[in-house]
matplotlib code that plots the C-alpha trace (Angstrom):
import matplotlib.pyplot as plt

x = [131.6, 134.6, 135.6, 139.0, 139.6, 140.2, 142.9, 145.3, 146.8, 147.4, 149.7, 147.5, 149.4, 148.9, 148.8, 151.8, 154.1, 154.5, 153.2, 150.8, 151.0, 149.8, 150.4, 148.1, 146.5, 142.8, 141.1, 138.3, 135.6, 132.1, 130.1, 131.6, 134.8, 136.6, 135.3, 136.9, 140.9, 140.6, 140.3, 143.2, 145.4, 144.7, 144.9, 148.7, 148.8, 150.8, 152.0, 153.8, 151.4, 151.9, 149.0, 150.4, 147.9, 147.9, 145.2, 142.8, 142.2, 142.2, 139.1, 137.9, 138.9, 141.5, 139.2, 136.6, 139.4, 141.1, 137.6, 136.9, 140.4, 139.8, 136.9, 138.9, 141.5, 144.3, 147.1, 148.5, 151.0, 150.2, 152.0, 149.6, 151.5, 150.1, 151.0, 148.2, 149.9, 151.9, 154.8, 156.1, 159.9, 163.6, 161.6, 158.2, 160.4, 162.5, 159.8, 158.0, 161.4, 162.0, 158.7, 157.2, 158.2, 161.6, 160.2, 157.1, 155.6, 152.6, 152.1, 148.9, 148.4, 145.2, 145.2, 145.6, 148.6, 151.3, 150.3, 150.3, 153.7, 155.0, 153.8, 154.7, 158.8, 158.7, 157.8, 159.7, 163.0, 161.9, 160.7, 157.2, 153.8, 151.6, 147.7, 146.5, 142.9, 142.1, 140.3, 140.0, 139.4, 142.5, 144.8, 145.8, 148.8, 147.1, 147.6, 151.3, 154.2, 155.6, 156.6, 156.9, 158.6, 160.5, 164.4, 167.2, 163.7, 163.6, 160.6, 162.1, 159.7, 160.8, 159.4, 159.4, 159.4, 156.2, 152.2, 150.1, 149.0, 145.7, 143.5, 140.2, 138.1, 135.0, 132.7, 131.1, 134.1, 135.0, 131.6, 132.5, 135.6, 136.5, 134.7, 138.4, 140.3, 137.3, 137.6, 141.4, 140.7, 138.6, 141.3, 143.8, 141.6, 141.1, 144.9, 144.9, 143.8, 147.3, 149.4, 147.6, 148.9, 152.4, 152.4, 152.1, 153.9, 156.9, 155.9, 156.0, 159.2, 161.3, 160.3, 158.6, 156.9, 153.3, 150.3, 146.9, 145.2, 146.7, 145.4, 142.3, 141.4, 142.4, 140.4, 137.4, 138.0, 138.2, 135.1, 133.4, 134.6, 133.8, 130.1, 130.3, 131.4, 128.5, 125.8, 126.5, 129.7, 128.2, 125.4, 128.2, 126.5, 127.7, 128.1, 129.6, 132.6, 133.1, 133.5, 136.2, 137.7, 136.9, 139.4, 141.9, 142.7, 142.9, 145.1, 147.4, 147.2, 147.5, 151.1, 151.4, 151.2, 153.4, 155.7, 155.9, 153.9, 153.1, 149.5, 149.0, 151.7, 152.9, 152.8, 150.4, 152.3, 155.5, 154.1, 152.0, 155.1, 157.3, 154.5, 154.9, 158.5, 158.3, 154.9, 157.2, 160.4, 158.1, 157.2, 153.6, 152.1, 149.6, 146.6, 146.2, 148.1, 145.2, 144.0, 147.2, 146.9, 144.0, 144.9, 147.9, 145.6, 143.6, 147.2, 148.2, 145.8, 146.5, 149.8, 148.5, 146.1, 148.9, 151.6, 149.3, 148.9, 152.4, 153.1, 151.0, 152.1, 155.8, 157.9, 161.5, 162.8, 165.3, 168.6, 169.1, 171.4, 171.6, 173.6, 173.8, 175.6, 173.1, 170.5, 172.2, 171.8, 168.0, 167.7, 169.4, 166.9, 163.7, 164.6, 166.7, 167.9, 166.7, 168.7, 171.7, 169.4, 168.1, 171.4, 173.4, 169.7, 170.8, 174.4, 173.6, 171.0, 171.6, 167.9, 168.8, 172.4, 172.0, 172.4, 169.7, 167.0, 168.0, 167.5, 164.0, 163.1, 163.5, 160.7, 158.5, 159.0, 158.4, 155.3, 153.6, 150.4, 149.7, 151.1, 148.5, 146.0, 147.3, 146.2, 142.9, 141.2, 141.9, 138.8, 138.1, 139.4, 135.9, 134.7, 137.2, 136.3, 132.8, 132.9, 135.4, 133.2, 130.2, 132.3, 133.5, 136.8, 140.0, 140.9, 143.2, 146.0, 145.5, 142.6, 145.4, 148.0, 150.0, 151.5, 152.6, 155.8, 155.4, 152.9, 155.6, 158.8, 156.5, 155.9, 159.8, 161.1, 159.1, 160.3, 163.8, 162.4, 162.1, 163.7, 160.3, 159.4, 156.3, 154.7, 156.9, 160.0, 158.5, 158.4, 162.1, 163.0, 161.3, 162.1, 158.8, 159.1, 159.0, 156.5, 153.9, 154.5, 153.2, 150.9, 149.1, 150.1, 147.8, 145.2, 145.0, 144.9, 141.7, 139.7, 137.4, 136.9]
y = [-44.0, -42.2, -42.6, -44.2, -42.8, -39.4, -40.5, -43.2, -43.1, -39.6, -36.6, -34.0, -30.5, -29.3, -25.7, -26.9, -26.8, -30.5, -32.9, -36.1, -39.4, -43.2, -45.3, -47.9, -49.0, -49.9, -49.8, -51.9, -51.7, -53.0, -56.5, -59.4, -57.7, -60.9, -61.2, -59.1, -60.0, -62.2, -58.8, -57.4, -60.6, -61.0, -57.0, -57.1, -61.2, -62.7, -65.8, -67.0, -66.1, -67.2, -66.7, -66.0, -66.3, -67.8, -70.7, -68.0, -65.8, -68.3, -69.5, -65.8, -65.1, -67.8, -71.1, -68.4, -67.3, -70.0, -71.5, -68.0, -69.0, -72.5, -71.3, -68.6, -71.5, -68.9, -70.5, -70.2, -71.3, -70.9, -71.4, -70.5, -69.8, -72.4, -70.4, -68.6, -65.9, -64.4, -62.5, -60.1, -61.0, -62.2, -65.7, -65.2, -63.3, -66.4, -68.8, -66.8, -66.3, -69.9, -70.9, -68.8, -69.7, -68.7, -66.0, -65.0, -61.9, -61.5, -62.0, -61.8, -61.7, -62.2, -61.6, -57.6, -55.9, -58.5, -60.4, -57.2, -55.9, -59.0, -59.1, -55.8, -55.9, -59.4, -58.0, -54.8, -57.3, -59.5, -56.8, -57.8, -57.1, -57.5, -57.3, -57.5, -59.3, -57.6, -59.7, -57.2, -53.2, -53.8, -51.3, -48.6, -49.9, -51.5, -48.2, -47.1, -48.0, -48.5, -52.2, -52.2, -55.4, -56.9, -57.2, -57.9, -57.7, -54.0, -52.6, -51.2, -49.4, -49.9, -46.9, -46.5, -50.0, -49.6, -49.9, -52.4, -52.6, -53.6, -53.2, -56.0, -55.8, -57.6, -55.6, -59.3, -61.1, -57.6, -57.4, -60.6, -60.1, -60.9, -58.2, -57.0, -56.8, -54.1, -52.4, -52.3, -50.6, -47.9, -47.3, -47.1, -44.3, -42.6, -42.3, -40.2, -37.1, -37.5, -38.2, -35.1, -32.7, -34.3, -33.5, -29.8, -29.9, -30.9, -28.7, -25.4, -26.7, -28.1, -26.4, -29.7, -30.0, -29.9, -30.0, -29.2, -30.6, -34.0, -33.2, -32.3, -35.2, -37.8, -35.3, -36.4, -40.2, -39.8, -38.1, -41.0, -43.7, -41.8, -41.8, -45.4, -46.4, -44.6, -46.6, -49.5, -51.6, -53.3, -54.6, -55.1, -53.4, -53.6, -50.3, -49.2, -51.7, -50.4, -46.7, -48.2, -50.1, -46.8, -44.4, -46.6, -47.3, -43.4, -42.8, -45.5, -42.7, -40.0, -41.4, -42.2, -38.4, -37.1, -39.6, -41.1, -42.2, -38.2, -38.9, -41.7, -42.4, -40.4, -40.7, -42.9, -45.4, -45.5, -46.5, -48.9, -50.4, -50.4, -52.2, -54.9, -55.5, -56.0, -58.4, -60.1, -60.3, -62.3, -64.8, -63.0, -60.5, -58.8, -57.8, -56.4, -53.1, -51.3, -52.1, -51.1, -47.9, -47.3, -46.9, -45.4, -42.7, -42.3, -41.8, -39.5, -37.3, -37.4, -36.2, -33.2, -31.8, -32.6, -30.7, -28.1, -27.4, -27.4, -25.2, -22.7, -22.4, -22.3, -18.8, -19.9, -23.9, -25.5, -25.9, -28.8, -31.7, -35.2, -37.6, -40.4, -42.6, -42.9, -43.0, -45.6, -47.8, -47.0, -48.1, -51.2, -52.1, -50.9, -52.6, -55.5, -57.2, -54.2, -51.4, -51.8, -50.8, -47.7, -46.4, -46.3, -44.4, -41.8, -42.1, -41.1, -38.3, -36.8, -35.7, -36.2, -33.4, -30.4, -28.4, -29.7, -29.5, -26.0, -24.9, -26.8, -25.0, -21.8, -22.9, -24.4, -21.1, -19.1, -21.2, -21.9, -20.3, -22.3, -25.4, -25.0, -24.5, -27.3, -29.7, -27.4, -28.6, -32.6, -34.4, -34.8, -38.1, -38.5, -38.9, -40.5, -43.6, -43.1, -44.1, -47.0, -48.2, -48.4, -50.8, -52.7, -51.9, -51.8, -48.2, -48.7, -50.3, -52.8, -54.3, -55.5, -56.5, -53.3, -53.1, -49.5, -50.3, -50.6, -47.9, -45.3, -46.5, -45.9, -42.6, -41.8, -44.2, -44.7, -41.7, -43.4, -46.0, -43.2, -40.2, -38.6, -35.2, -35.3, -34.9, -37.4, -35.9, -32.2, -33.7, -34.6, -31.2, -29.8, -32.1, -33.3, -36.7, -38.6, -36.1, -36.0, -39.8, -40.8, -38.6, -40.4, -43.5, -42.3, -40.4, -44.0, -45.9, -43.9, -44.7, -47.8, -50.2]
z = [13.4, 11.7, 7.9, 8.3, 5.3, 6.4, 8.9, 7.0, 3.8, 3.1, 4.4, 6.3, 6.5, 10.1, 11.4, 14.0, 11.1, 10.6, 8.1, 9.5, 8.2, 9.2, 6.2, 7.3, 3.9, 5.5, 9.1, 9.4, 12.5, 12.2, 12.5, 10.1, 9.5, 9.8, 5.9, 4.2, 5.2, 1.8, -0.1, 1.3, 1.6, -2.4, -2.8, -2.7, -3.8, -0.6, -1.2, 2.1, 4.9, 8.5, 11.4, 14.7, 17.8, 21.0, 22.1, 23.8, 20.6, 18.1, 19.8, 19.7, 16.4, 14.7, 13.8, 12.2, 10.0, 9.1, 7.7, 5.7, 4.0, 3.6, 2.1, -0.2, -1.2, 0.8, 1.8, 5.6, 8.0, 12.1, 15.0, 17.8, 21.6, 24.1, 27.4, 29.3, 30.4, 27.3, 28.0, 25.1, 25.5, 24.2, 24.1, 22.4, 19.9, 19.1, 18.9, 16.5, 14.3, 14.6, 13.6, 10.7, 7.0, 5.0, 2.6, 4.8, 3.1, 5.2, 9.1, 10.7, 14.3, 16.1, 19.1, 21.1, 23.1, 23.5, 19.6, 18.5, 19.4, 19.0, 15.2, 14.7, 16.1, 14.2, 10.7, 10.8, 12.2, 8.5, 6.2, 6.0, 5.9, 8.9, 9.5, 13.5, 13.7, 17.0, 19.4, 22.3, 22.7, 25.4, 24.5, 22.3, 20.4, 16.8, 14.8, 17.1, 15.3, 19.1, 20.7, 24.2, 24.6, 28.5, 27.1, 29.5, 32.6, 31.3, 29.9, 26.4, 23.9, 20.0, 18.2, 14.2, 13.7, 11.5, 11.4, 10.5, 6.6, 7.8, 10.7, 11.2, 14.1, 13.9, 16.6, 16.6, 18.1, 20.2, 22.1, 23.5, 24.7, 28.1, 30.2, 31.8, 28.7, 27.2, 30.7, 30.6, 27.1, 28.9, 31.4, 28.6, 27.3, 30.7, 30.7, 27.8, 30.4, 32.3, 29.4, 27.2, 30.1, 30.7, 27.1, 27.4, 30.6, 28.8, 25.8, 28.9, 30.3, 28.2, 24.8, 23.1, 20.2, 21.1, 18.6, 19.5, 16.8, 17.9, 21.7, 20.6, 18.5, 21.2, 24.0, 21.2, 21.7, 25.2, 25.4, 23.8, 25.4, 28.5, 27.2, 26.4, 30.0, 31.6, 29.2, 27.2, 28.3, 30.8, 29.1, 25.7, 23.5, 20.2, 19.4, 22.8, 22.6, 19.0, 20.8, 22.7, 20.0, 17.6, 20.2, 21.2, 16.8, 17.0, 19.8, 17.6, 14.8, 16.7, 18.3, 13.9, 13.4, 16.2, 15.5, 19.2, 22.0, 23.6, 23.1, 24.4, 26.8, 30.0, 34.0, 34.1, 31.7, 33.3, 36.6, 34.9, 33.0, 36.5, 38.2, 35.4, 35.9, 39.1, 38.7, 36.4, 38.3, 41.2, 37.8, 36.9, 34.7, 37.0, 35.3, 32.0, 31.1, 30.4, 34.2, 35.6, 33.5, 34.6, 38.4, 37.6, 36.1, 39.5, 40.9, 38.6, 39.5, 42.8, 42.0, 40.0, 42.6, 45.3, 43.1, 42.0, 46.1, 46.5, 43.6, 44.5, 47.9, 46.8, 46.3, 46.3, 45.1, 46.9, 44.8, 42.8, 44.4, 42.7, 44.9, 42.4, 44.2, 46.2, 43.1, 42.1, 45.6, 45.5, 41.4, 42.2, 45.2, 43.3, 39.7, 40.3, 37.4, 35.4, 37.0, 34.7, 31.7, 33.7, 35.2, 31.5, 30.2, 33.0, 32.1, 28.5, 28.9, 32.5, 33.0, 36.7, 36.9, 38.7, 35.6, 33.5, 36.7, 37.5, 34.4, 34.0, 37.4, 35.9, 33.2, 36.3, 38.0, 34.9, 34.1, 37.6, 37.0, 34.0, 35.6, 38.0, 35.4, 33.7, 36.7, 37.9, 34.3, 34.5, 36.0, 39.5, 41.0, 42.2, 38.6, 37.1, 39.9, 39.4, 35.7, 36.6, 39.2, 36.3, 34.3, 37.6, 36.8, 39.4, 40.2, 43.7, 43.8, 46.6, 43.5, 41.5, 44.0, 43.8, 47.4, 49.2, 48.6, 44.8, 44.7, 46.5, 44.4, 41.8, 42.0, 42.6, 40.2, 37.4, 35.5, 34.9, 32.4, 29.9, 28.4, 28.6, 30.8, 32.7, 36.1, 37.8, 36.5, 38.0, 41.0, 41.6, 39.7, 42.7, 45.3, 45.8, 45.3, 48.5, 50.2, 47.8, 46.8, 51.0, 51.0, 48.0, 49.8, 53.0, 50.6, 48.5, 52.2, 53.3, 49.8, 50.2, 47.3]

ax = plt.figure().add_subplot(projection="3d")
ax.plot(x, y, z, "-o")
ax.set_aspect("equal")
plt.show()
């Protein structure tokens, strides 16, 4: 297990030129955990502290708190969300502003992703304190100081809005999480192989800043969880969950040190985060985001190898010609009530004009050998399943009720939700899109669950 220590609290000059910071004050992972919030709730004397959890993790994790205070004569409000399926929205916000204390100093969630982000937009919107009592190795967002939050039915990420001062996760309450949210944890973690190389693809091409030292430690965390999936999740061991749990608080600080989500979020996320819109435009979540990212990690690299092909059998690129008029007819049909959102990010940053693809096609030309590299040195599709199937984990699309359809507008349209180059956005630079996106389709069609 890693000394926390070494990670948070502290500027760490880096050999990329930068300084790293993740003022998170203390991370805690190990059995009992849950005892020690009364430490750091008294460290900093709080005196108006509210509890925000839903009915599902307050059973994991919230009646064993609220006795350890009782018990500590710490004083708390709750309000506790009674819908099953939480959606991290306009209207979870507002019952949480309209429900904690005037004067709240401290927030605690318990709960994972959506308590989490919730908390975490909530307290910086209040200028508070927040811990997260996580009740789930579900996703990589405790240490971020992201929220991904569905305003106006678009999927729109907050970054800066700060960490949490404290980190619990009882490895007690974690190994007995339910079995999909630790999975979707792992496929979280699997992602970080796509996301790492959109990373330096956007590094090659567009001149980002790009640290390996950052890479290299979340390649680490991937490689244990990757251990832990072949022996130990199953059967929840103890010690394997806390792997999970253990890289997915990293990635957090790794996206804390580069000072956004390029470690831990990139092709694979924003067809995840598409596929969620549209689950909840038709009045569902789908499953977990973890889950989805983890298929859309499978895809992913079906996209590499196909674009690698493609690359290396390409001498001359067809000349850049965006038509968005008729961009604009295809958003509308593929986001609905969210295409307004995703046309005026394309009005303000033109990643789409023929000027600004031209000149990123110079780059891909310039750079095509180690583009291919770049996708030669991911992991086979054949493993990446292979581990998923251990854990009995989704990995096609058809296992979480992502149709064709979705799957294909996917691959062409999930770049527009972001600002962010990748391997999505190369394949519309190069006009790729639509070619490579049914030939997945058919590749995807052939694979039996």
């Amino acid at each position: 297990m890693r000394n926390w220590e070494d990670y948070i609290d502290k500027k760490i000059t880096c050999d990329c030129g930068r300084n790293h910071e993740c003022d998170i004050r203390h991370v805690l992972l190990k059995h009992g955990a849950l005892l020690a919030v009364p430490e750091y709730v008294k460290e900093k004397d709080y005196g108006n502290i509210c509890i925000i959890a839903d009915i599902n993790t307050q059973k994991a994790a919230g009646k064993k708190l609220y006795k350890i205070f009782d018990k500590n004569n710490i004083k708390y409000n709750k309000y506790i969300f009674s819908n099953h399926e939480l959606v991290p929205d306009e209207l979870s916000v507002g019952k949480v502003m309209t429900h904690i204390p005037n004067e709240c100093d401290l927030l605690i969630g318990i709960g994972s992703g959506i308590i989490n982000d919730l908390c975490k937009y909530i307290s910086h919107m209040i200028k508070a304190d927040y811990f997260i009592v996580a009740t789930a190795p579900s996703m990589d967002g405790y240490a971020s100081d992201v929220a991904p939050l569905i305003v106006d039915n678009l999927k729109t990420t907050y970054e800066n809005v700060g960490r949490p001062a404290a980190i619990i996760a009882d490895t007690a309450v974690l190994k007995d999480a339910p079995m999909h949210l630790i999975t979707a944890g792992i496929g979280d973690i699997f992602g970080k192989y796509v996301c790492l190389t959109d990373w330096k693809l956007a590094h090659l091409i567009n001149d980002e800043y790009y640290c390996p030292k950052l890479v290299n430690m979340m390649y680490d965390a991937v490689a244990d969880v990757a251990a832990a999936a072949d022996n130990g999740i199953a059967e929840r061991n103890e010690t394997a969950v806390a792997s999970v749990m253990e890289g997915l608080i990293l990635a957090g600080i790794d996206m804390s040190y580069s000072g956004n989500s390029r470690p831990a979020s990139g092709s694979e996320h924003h067809m995840s985060h598409y596929w969620e819109m549209i689950f909840l435009q038709h009045g569902h979540e789908g499953v977990h985001h973890g889950t989805k990212v983890g298929v859309g990690t499978v895809i992913s690299l079906m996209l590499y190898q196909k674009m690698a092909e493609k690359l290396r059998n390409t001498t001359v690129f067809a000349k850049p010609h965006f038509d968005k008029a008729e961009w604009i007819k295809n958003i509308q049909c593929v986001y609905g009530p969210a295409a307004p959102g995703v046309i005026a990010l394309e009005d303000r940053v033109h990643k789409n004009s023929d000027e600004n693809v031209a000149r990123r096609l110079v780059m891909i030309e310039k750079y095509k050998d180690a583009i291919i590299d770049l996708a030669e040195k991911l992991p086979s599709i054949e493993e990446i399943i292979d581990k998923m199937k251990k854990i009995n984990a989704p990995y096609l699309p058809s296992q979480i009720d992502v149709t064709k359809e979705m799957l294909r507008n996917g691959i062409i349209y999930a770049k527009e939700l972001r600002n962010r180059y990748g391997l999505l956005q190369l394949l519309f630079d190069c006009g790729w899109q639509e070619e490579i996106a049914d030939a997945v389709c058919a590749q995807i069609a052939n694979i039996k669950a």
